[in-house]
C-alpha positions in Angstrom: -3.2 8.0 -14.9 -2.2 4.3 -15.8 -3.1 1.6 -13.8 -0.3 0.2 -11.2 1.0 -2.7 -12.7 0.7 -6.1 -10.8 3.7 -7.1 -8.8 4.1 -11.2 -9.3 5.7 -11.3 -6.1 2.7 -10.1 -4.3 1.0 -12.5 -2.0 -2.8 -12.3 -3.5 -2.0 -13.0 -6.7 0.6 -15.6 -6.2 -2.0 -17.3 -4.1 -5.4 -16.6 -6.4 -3.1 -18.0 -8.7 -2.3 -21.2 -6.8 -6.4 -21.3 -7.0 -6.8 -20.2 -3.3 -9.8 -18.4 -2.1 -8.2 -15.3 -1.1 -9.2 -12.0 -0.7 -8.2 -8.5 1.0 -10.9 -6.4 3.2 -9.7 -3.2 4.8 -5.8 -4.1 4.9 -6.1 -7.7 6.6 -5.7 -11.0 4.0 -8.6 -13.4 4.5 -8.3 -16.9 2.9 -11.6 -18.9 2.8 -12.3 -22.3 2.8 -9.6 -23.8 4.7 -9.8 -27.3 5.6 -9.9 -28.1 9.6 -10.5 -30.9 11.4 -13.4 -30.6 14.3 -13.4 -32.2 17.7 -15.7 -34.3 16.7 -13.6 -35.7 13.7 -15.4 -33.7 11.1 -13.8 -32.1 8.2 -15.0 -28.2 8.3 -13.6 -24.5 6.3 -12.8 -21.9 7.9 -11.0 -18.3 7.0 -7.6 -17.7 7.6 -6.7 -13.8 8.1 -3.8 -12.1 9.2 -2.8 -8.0 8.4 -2.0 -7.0 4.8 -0.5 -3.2 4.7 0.1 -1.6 2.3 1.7 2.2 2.8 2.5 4.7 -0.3 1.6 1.4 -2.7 3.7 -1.0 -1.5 3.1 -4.4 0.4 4.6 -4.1 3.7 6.5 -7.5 4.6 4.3 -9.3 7.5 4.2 -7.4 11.1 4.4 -11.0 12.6 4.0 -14.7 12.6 0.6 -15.2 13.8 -3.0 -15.3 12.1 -6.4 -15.0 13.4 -9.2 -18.1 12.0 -12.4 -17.3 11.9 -14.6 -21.1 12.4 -14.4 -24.0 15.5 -11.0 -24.5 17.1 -8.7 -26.8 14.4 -8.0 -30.3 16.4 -5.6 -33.3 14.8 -7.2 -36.0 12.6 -8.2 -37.7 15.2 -10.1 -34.8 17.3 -7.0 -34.5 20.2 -5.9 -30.7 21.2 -4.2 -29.0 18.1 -1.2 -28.0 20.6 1.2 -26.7 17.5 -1.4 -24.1 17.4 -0.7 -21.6 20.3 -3.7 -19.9 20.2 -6.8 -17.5 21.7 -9.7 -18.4 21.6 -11.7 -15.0 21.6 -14.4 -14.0 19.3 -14.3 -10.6 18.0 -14.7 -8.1 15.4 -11.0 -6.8 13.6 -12.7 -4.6 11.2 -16.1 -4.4 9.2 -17.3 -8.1 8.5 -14.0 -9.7 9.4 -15.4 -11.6 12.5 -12.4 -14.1 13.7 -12.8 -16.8 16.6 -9.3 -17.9 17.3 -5.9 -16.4 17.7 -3.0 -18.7 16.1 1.1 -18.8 17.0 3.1 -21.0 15.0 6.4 -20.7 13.0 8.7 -23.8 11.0 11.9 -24.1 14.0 14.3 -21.9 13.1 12.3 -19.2 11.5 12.3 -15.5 13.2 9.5 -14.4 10.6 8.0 -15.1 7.7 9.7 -13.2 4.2 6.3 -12.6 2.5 2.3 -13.5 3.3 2.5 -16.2 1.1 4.3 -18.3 2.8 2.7 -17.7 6.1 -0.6 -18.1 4.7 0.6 -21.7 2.7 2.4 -22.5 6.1 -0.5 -22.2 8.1 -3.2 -23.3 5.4 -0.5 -27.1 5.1 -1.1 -27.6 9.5 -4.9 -27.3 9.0 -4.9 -29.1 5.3 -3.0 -32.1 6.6 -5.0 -33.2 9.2 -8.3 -32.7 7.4 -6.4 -35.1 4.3 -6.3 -37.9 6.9 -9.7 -37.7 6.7 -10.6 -36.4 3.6 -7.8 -37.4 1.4 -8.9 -34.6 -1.6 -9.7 -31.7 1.3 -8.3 -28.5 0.0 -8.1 -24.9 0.4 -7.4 -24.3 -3.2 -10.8 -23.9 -4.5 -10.3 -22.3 -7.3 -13.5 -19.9 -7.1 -12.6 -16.8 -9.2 -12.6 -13.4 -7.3 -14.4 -10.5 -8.4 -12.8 -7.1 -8.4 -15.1 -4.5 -6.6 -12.0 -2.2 -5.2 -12.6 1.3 -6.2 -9.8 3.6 -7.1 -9.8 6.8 -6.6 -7.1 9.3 -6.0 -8.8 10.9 -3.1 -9.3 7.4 -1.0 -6.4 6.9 1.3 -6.3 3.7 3.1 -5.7 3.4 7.1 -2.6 1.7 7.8 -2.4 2.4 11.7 -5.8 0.8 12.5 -5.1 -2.4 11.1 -1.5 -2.2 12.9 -3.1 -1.4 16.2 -6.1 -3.9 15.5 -8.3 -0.8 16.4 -10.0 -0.9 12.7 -13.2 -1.9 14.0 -14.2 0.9 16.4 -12.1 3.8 13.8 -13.6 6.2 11.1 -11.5 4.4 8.6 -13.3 0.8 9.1 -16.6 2.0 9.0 -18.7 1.9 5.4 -18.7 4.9 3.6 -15.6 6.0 4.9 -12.4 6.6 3.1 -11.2 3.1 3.3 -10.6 1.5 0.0 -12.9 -0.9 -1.5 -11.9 -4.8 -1.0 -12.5 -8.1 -3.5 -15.2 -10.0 -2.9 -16.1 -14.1 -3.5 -18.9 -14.6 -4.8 -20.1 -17.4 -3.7 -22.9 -20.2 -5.9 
């Protein structure tokens, strides 16, 4: 059986192509090394995630607007309360390594949801960026680090689309190792 050809549309690819650091780990979308601003005024990255499902091989449009970060709570350039970000702050476990700290609500006025992940992740990644660039004029969150594919494929591995819904993956069969959860990319990191 042939390989399933890659959709341009997709989210992943358009952003590993816009040289983010993206990656997907049992159906959530984690972007690394996003710019924020601390309360003490200094420039720190942090991992965007938010869920990416994918039923019968095809890319589910987003469930909703918000994203989980995984670092210190994001304040404005000059260390004030980020209050565009409705948020939680709550530290806990979504699925297998995908530890997140804060809970994020925000949307462009106007906007009932977003179309595709890309533009929630870019809308969300510009918020955090543009207070960092006061700062740090060249801060980014388009690293460029390549990704390497790990992912497995196999006709008998089914991923688990309800977990990830129902932000149960961390306590079900399907988000434990070893389990028939697909594989996921991985950074490497120098």
């Amino acid at each position: 059986m042939s390989a399933r050809p890659t959709d341009p549309n997709r989210a992943l690819e358009r952003l590993l192509a816009d040289g983010y650091e993206a990656e997907v780990r049992h159906q959530h979308l984690l972007v690394h090394s996003v710019p924020y601003v601390t309360a003490s005024r200094a420039v720190r990255r942090g991992t965007l995630v938010c869920t990416y499902i994918e039923s019968g091989g095809v890319l589910q449009p987003p469930d909703n607007h918000q994203v989980w970060f995984a670092g210190e709570h994001p304040c404005l350039s000059d260390g004030r309360h980020f209050a565009q970000l409705a948020y939680e702050s709550v530290q806990r476990l979504l699925a297998p390594g995908i530890q997140i700290d804060h809970y994020f609500s925000n949307k462009p006025d106007g906007l009932q949801s977003f179309a595709n992940h890309y533009d929630k992740v870019v809308h969300y990644v510009g918020l955090l960026e543009d207070q960092a660039r006061v700062l740090q004029p060249d801060a980014t969150a388009r690293t460029g680090r390549p990704i390497a594919t790990t992912d497995e494929q196999s006709v008998f591995r089914y991923a688990d689309t309800a977990s990830a819904r129902s932000e149960t993956l961390a306590v079900s069969p399907g988000g434990r190792p070893n389990s028939s959860t697909p594989g996921h990319l991985k950074i490497p990191h120098p």
